[in-house]
TIFIMI-355432 format. One line per 2 residues: their letters; for each residue x, y, z of N, C-alpha, C, O. Coordinates in steps of 0.02 Angstrom, whole numbers, plus 50000, padded with zeros to 5 digits. Layout:
! TIFIMI-355432
A> X:Y:Z:X:Y:Z:X:Y:Z:X:Y:Z; ...
//
This chain:
! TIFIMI-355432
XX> 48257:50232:51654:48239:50288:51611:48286:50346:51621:48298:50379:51571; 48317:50366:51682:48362:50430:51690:48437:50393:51668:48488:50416:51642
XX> 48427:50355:51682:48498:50297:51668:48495:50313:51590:48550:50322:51565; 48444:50318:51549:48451:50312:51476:48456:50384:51461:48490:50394:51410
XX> 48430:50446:51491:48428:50496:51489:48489:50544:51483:48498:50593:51447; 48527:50512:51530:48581:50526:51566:48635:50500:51495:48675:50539:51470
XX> 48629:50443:51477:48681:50417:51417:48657:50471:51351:48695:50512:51325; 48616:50464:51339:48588:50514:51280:48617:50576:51283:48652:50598:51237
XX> 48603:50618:51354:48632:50678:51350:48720:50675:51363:48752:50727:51373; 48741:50628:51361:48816:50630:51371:48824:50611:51298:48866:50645:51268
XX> 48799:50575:51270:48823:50558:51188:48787:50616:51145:48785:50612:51083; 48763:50660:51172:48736:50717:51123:48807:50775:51144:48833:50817:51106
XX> 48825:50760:51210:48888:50821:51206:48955:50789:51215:49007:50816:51233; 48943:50722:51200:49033:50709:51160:49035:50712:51084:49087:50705:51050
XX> 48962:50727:51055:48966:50730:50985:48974:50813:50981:49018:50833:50943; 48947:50847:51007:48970:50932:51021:49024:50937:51028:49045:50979:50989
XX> 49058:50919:51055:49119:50923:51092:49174:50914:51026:49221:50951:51013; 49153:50847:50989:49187:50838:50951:49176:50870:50873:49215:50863:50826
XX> 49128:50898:50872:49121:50953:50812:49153:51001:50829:49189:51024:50785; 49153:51031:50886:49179:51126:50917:49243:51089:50874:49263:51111:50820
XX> 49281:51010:50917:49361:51034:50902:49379:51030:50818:49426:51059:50790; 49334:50990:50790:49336:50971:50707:49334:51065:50711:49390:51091:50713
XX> 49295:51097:50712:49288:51140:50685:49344:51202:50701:49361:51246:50661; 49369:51192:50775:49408:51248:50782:49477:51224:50737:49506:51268:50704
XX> 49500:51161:50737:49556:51131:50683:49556:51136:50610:49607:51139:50576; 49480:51137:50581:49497:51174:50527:49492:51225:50518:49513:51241:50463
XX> 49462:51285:50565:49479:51356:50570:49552:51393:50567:49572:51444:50540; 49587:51338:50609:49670:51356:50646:49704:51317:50573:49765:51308:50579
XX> 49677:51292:50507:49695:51287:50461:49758:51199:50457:49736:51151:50489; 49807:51189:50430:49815:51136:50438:49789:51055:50401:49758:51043:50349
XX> 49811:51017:50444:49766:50954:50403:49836:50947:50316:49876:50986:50291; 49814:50875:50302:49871:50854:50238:49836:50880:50173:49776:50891:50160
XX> 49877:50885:50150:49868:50920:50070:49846:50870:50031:49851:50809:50037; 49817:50911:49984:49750:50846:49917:49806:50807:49899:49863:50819:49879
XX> 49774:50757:49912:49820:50679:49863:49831:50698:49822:49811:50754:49808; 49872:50661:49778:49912:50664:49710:49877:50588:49694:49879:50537:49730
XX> 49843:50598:49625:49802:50538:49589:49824:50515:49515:49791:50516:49464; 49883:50496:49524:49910:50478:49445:49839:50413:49425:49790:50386:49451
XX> 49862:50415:49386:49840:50360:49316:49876:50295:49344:49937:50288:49339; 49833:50245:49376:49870:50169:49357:49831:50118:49312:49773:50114:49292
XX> 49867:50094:49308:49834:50057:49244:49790:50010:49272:49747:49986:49235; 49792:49986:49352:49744:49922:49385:49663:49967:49400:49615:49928:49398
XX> 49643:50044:49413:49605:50071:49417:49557:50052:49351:49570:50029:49295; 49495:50072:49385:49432:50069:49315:49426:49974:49320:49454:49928:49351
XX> 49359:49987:49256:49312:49911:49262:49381:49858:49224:49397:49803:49246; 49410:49886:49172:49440:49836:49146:49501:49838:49177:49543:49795:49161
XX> 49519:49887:49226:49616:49886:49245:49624:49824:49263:49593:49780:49293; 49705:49837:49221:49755:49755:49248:49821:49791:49278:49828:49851:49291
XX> 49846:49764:49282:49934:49767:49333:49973:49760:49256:49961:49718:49212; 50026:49816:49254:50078:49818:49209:50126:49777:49230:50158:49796:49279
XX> 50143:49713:49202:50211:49668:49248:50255:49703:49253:50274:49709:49312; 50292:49738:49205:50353:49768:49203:50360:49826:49267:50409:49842:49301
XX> 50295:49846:49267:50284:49886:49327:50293:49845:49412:50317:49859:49467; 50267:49802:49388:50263:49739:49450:50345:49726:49470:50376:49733:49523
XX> 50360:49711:49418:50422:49671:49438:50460:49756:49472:50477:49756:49531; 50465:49792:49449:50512:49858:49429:50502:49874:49518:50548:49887:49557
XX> 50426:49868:49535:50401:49889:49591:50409:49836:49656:50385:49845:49712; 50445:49787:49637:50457:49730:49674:50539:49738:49708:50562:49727:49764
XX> 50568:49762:49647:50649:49783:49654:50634:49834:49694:50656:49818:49749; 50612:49883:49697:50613:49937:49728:50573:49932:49833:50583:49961:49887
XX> 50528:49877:49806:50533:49850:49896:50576:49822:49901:50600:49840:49956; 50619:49771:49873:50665:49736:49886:50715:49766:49916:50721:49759:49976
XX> 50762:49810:49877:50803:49859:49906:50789:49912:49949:50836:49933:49984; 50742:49935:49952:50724:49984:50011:50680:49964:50047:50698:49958:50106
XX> 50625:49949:50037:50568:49952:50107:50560:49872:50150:50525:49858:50198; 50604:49831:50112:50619:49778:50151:50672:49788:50227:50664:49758:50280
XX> 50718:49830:50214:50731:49830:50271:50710:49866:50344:50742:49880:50395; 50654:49872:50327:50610:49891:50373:50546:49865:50384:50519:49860:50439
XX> 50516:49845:50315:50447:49830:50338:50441:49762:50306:50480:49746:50261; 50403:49727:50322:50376:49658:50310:50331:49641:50268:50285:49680:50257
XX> 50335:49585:50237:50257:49552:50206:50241:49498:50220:50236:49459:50173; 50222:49470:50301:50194:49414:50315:50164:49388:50271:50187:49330:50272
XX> 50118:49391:50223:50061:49367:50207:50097:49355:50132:50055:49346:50089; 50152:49353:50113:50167:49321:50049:50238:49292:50057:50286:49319:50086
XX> 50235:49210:50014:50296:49188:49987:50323:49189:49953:50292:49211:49905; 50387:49172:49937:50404:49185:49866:50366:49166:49806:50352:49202:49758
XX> 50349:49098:49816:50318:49071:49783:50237:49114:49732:50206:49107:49679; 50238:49145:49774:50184:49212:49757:50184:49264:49699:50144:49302:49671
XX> 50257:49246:49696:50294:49287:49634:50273:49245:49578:50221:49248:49546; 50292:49230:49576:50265:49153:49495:50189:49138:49501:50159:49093:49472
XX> 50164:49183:49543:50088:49139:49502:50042:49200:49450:50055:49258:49433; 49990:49159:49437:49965:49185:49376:49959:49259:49406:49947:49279:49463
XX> 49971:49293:49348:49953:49385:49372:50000:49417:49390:50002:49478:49385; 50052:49375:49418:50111:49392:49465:50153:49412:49438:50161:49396:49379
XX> 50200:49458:49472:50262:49499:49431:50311:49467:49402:50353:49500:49371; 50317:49381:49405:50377:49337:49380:50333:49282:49354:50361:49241:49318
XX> 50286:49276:49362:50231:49237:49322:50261:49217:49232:50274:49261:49190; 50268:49143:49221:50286:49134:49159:50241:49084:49114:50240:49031:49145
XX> 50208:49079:49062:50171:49045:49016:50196:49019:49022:50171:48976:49058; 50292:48996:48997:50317:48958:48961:50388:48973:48978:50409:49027:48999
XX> 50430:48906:48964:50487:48914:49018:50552:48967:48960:50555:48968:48898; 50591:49003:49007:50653:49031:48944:50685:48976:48911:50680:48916:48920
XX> 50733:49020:48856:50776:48960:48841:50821:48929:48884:50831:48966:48933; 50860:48865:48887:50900:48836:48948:50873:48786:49005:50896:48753:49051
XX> 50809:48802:48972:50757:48773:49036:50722:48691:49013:50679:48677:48971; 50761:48648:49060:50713:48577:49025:50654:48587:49016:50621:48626:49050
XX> 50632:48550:48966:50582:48571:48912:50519:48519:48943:50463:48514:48918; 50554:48472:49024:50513:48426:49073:50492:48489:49132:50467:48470:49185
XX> 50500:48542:49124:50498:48589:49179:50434:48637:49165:50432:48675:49117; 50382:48630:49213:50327:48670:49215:50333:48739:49233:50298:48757:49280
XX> 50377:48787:49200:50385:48842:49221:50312:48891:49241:50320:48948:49264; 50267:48874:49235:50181:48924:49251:50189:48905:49312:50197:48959:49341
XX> 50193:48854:49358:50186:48820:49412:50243:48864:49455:50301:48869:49434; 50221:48894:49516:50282:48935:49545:50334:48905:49570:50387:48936:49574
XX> 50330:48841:49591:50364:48802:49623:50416:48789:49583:50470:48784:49611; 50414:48782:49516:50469:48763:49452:50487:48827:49425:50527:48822:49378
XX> 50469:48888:49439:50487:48924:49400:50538:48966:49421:50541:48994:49476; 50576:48970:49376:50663:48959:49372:50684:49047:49390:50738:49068:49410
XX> 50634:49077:49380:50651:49153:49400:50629:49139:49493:50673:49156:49533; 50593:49122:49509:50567:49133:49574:50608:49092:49615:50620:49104:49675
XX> 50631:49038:49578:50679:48979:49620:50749:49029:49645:50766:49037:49704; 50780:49055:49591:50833:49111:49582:50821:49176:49637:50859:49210:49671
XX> 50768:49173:49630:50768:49261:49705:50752:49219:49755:50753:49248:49810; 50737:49159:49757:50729:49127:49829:50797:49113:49870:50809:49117:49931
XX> 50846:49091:49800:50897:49058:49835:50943:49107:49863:50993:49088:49895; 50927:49184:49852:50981:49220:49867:50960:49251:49926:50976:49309:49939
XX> 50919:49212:49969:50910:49211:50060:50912:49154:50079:50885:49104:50055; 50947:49159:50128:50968:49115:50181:50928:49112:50249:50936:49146:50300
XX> 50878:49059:50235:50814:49027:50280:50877:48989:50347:50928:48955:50345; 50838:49019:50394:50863:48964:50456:50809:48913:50454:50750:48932:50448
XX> 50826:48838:50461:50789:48794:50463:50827:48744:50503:50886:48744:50519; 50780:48702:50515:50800:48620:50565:50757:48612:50615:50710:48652:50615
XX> 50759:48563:50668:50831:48555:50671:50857:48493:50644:50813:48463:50615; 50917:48461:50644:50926:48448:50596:50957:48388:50627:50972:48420:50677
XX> 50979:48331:50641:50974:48253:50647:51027:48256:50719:51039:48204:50749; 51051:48309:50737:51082:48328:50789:51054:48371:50836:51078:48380:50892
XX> 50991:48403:50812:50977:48455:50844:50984:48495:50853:50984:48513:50912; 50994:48530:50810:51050:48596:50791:51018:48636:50727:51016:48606:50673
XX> 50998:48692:50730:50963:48733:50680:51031:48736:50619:51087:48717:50633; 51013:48760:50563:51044:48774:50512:51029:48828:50449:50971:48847:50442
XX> 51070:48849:50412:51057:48894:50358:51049:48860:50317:51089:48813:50316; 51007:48863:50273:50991:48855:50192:50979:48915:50136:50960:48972:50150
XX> 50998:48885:50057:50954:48933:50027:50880:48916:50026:50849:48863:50025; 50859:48996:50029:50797:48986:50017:50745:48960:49955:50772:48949:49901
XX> 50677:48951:49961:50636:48893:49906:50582:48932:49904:50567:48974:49947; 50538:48916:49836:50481:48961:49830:50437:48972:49899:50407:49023:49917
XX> 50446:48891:49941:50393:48905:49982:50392:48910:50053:50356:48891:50098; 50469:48957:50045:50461:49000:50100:50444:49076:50092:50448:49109:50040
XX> 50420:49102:50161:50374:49174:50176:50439:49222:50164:50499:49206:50165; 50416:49273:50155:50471:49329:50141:50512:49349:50195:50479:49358:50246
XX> 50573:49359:50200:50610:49368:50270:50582:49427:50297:50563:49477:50267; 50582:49414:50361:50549:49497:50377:50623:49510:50440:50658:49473:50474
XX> 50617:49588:50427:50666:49612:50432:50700:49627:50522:50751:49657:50535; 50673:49609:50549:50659:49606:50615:50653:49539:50633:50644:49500:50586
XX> 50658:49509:50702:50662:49441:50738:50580:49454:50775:50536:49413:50786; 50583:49527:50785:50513:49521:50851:50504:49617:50853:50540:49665:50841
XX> 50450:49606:50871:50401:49675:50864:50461:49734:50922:50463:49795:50911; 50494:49708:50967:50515:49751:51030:50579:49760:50987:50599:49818:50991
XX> 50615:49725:50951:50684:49748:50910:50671:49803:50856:50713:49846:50840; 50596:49795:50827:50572:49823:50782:50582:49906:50803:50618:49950:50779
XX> 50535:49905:50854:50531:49976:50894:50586:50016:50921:50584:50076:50934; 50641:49972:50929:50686:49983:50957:50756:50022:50902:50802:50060:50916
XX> 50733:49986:50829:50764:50015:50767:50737:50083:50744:50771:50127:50719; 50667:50086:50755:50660:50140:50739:50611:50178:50804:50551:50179:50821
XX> 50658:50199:50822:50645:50268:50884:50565:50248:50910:50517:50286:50906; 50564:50199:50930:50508:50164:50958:50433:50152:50910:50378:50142:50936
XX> 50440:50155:50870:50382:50167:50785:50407:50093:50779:50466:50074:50781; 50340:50047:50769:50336:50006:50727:50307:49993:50642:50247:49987:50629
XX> 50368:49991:50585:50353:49996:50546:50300:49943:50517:50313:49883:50521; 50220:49976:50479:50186:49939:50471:50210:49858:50418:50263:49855:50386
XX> 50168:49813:50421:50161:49761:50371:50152:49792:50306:50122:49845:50315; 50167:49781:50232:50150:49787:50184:50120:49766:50164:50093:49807:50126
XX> 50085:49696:50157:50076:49643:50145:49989:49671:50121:49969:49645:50068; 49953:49707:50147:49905:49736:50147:49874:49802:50157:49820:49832:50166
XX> 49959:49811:50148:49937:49911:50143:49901:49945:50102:49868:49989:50129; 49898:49941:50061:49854:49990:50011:49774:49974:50024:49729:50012:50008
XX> 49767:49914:50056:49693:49890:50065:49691:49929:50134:49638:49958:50148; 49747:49933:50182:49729:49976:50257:49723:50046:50249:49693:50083:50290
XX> 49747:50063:50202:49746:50161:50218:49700:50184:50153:49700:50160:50096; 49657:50244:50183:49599:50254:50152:49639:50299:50074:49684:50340:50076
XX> 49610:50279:50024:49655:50323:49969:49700:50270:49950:49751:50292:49924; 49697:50194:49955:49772:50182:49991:49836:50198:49946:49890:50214:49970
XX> 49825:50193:49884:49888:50176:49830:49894:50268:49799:49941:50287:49764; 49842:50308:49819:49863:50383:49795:49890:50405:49851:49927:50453:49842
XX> 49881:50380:49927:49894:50395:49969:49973:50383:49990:50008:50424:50019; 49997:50295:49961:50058:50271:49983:50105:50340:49940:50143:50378:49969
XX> 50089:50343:49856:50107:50366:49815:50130:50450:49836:50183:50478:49823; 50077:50475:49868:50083:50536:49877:50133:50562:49943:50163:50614:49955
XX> 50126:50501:49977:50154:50513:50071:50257:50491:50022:50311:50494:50052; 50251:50481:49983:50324:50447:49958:50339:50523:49943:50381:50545:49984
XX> 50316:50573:49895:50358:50609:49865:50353:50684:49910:50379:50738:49898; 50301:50658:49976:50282:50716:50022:50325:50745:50051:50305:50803:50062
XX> 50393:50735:50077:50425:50748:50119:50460:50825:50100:50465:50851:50045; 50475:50841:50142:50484:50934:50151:50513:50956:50176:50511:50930:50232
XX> 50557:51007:50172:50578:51056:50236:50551:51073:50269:50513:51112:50242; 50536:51071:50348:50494:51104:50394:50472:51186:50380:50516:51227:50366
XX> 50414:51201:50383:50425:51279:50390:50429:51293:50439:50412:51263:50490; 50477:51390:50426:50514:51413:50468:50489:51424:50530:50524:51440:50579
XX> 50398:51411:50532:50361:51407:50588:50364:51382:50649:50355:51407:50704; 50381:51307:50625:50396:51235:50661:50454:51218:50689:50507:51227:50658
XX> 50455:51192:50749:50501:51141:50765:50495:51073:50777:50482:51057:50835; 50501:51030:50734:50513:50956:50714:50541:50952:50781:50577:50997:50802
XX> 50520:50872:50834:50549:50849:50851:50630:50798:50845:50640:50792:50784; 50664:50777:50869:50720:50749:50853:50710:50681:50838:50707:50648:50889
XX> 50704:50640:50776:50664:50559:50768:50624:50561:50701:50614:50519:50657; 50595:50659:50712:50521:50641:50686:50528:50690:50618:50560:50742:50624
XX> 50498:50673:50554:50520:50691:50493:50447:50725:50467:50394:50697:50481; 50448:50796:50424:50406:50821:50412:50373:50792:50335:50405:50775:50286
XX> 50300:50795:50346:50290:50759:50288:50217:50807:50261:50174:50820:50302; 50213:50825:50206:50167:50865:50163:50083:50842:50179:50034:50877:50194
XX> 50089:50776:50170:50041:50720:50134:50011:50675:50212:49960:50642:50221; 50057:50689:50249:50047:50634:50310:49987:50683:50365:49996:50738:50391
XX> 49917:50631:50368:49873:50679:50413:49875:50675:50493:49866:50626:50530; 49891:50750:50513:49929:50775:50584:49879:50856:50576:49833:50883:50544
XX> 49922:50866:50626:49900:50932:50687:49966:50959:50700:49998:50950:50752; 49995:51009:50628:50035:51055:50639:50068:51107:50688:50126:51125:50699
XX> 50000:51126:50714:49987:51175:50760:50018:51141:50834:50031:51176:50883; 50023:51091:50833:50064:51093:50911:50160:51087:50898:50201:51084:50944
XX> 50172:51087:50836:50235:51107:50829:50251:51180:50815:50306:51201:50798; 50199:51215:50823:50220:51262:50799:50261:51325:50864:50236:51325:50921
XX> 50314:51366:50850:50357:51396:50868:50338:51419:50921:50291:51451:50898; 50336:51436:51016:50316:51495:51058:50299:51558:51015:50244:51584:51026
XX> 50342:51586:50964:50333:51644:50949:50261:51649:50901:50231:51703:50901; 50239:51604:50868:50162:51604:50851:50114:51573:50883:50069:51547:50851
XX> 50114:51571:50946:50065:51547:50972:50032:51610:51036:50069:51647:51068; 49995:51610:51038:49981:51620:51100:49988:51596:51168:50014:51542:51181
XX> 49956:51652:51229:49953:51614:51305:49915:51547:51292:49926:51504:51334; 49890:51538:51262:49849:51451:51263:49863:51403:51222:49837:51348:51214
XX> 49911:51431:51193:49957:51380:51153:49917:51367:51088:49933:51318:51054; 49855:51414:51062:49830:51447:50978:49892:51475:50937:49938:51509:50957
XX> 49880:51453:50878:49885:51499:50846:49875:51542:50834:49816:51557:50825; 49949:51613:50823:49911:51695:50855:49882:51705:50770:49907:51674:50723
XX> 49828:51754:50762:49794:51776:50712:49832:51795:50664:49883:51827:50676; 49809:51773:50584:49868:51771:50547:49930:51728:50530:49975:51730:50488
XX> 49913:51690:50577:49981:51636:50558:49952:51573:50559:49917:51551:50604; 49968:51545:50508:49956:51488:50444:49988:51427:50464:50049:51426:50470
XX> 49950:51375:50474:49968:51331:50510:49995:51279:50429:49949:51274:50388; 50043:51254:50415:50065:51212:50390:50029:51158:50370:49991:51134:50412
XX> 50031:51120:50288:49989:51050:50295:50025:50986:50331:50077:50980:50362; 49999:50963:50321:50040:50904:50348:50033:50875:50415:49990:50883:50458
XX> 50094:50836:50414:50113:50794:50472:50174:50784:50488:50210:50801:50442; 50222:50750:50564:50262:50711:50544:50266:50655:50600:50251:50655:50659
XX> 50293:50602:50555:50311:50532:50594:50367:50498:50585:50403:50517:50539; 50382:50457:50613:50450:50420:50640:50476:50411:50558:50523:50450:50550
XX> 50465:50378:50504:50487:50343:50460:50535:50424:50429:50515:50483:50428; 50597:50398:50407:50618:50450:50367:50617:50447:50296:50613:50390:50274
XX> 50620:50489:50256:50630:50494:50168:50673:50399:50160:50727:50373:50177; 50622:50382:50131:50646:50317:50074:50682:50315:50020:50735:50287:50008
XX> 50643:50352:49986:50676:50360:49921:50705:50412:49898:50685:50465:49923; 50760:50417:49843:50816:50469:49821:50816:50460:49754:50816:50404:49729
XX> 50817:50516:49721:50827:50512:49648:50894:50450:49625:50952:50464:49639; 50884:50412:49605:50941:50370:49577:50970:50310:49625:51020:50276:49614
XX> 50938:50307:49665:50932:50237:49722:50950:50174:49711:50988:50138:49743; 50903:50159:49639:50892:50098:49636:50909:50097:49551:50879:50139:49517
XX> 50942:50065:49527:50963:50045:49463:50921:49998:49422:50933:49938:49420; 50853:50037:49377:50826:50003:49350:50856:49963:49270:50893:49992:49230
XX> 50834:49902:49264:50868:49852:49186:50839:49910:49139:50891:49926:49109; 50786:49954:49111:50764:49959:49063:50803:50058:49066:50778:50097:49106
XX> 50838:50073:49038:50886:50127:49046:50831:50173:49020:50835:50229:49045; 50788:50166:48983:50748:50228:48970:50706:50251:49024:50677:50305:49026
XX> 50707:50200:49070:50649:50218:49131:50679:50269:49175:50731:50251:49203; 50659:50324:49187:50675:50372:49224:50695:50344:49298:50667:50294:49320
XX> 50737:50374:49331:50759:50317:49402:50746:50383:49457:50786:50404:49499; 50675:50409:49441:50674:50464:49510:50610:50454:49548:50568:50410:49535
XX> 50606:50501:49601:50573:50465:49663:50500:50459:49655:50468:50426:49695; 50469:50489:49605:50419:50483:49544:50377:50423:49554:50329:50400:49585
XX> 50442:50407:49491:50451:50314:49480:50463:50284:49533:50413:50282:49570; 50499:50265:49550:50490:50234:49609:50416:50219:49642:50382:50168:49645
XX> 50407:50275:49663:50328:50263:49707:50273:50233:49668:50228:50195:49685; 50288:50261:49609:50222:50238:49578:50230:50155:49556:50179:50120:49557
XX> 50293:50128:49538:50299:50060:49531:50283:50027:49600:50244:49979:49604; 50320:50060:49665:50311:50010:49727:50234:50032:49711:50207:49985:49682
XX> 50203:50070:49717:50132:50074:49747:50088:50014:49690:50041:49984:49715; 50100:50005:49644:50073:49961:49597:50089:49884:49609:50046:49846:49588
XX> 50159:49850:49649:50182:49826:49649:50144:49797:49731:50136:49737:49739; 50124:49848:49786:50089:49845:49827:50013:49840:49818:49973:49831:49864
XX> 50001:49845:49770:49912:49846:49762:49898:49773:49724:49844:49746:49716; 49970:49748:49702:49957:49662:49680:49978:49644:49745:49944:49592:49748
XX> 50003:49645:49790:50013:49613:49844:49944:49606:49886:49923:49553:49909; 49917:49664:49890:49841:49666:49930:49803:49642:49878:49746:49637:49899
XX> 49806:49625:49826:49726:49607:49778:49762:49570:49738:49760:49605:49687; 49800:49516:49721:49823:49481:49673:49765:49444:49629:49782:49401:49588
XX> 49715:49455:49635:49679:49409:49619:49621:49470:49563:49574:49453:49527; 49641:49523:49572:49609:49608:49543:49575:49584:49473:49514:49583:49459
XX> 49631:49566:49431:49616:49546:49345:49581:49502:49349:49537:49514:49307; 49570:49453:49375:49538:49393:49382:49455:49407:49401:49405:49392:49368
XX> 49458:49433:49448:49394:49494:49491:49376:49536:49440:49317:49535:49423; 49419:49577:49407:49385:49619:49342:49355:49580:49308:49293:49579:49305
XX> 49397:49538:49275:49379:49497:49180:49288:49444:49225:49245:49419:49189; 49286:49443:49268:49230:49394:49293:49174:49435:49311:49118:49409:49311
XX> 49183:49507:49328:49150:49564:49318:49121:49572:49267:49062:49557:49253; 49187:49613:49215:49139:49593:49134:49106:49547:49122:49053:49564:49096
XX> 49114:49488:49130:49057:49437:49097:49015:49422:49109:48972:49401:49071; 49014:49431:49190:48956:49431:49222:48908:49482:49192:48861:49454:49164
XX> 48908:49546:49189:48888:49600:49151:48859:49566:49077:48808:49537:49058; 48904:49581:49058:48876:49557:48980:48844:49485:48980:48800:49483:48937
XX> 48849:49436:49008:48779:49387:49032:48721:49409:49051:48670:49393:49020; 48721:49440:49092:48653:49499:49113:48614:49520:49072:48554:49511:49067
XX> 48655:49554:49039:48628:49613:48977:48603:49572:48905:48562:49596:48866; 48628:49519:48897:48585:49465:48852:48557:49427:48869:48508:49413:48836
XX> 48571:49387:48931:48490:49370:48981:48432:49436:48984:48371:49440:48977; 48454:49454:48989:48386:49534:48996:48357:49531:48929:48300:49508:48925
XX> 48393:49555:48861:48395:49547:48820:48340:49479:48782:48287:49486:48752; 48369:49430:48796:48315:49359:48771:48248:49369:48810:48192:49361:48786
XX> 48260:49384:48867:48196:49378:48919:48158:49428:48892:48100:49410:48896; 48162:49491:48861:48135:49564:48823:48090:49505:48768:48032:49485:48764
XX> 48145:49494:48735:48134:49462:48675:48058:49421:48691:48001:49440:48677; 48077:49360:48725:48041:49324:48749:47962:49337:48769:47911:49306:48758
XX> 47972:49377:48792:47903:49428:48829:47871:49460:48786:47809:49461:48792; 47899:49493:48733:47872:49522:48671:47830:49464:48613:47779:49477:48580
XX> 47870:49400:48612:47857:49362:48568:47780:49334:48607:47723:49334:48584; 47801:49316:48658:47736:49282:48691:47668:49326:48702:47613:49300:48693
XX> 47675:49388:48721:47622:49435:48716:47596:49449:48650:47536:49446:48638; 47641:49465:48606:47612:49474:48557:47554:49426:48493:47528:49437:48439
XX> 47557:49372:48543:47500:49320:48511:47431:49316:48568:47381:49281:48560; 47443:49359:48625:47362:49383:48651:47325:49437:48630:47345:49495:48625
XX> 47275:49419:48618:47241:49454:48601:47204:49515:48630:47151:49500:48658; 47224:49597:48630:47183:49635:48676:47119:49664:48693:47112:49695:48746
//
């Protein structure tokens, strides 16, 4: 009983403890600035994935956030299936007319971005590993050999998996979207460590970068001085106005775009299966609502021949 007494009153003042500091941190001001919530078209009961967006947003990991971060959890082959950003009804022209282009395995766009990596495979009738091009149904190269090279590229930060990002971070796709176009000049408050990059959108605790000359003996913020939103962490600015050379010339090529295609392009990677999950939603629904419907019906017809 004092044994339980004793736990109670220690979990009643680590929860004190941890309100005073919630509270003195948002007093001392700080904390990341309101998301940025564009319009995607996969949001709401009926959203689907814009391909053009898909694909657009596929180029844009391809060339940039591949060489850093990974997508264990998809193959090429992933690209060609139904929903998917290279996904085809029906094969182009050029294409034997014996060729199941819907099927990812045959399909002649996905075969084409496969082959332009070079899979180590074997070993091989000597024992001896070898290069190949790559095939739908291999996993996406990830950019790194092993987690300690990883850390070691970037100032000891391991860059996360993609593969399921927007499903890991809370907000995730206003959040990826917003942490992309966040990045900032430090204010004149701050001193940024050497590694570490200031970011608008990224949630941190300003206040311990902030200058000797605004702080106090206890290392507060002195009264009056405005603690910065934000955060910062290892990853630096990705994207640059004009980076990446999109096919469709009317599409604006700034850091905008960009985010908002990768982030769309990342939210079919975590939910490929979204449209499929919607359209089975609706029907389910509207089955309901005319089951309810007959059963009304039903109940009315049958009562109405008793007599009260």
């Amino acid at each position: 009983m004092i044994r339980s007494t004793r736990a109670s009153a220690t979990l009643v003042a680590a929860a004190i403890s941890l309100a005073s500091l919630a509270s003195t941190a948002e007093a001392a001001g700080g904390g990341a600035k309101e998301l940025m919530h564009p319009h995607f078209g996969f949001e709401g009961v009926t959203g689907h994935y814009d391909k053009e967006a898909l694909q657009r947003g596929y180029q844009v990991y391809r060339t940039i956030c591949s060489s850093c971060h990974s997508m264990k959890q998809l193959s090429f082959r992933n690209l060609g299936q139904k929903g998917a950003p290279f996904y085809l009804d029906e094969c182009p022209d050029g294409v034997p007319e014996t060729t199941n282009c819907s099927n990812p395995n045959d399909n002649p766009i996905v075969k084409a971005i496969a082959a332009e990596y070079q899979v180590q495979d074997g070993p091989d009738d000597y024992g001896d590993m070898f290069d190949r091009p790559g095939v739908p149904s291999d996993p996406f190269p990830r950019p790194y050999p092993n987690e300690q090279i990883a850390r070691l590229a970037n100032n000891g930060a391991l860059p996360p998996d993609m593969s399921l990002l927007v499903k890991a971070r809370h907000h995730g796709a206003a959040y990826i979207y917003s942490l992309m176009q966040g990045y900032a000049e430090p204010p004149a408050s701050v001193e940024i460590p050497a590694g570490q990059y200031y970011n608008e959108y990224y949630p941190g605790d300003m206040s311990q970068y902030l200058k000797p000359e605004y702080k106090d003996a206890e290392g507060h913020p002195l009264e009056g001085v405005e603690v910065p939103p934000g955060g910062v962490f290892a990853m630096s600015q990705p994207l640059y106005d004009g980076m990446v050379d999109y096919a469709d010339e009317e599409m604006p090529e700034t850091i905008e775009q960009y985010a908002k295609d990768v982030v769309e392009f990342l939210t079919w990677a975590s939910e490929p299966k979204l449209e499929e999950r919607k359209k089975l939603g609706v029907m389910t629904v509207i089955y309901l609502v005319v089951l309810c419907g007959l059963l009304y019906a039903s109940y009315r017809e049958i009562w109405s021949k008793v007599d009260h």
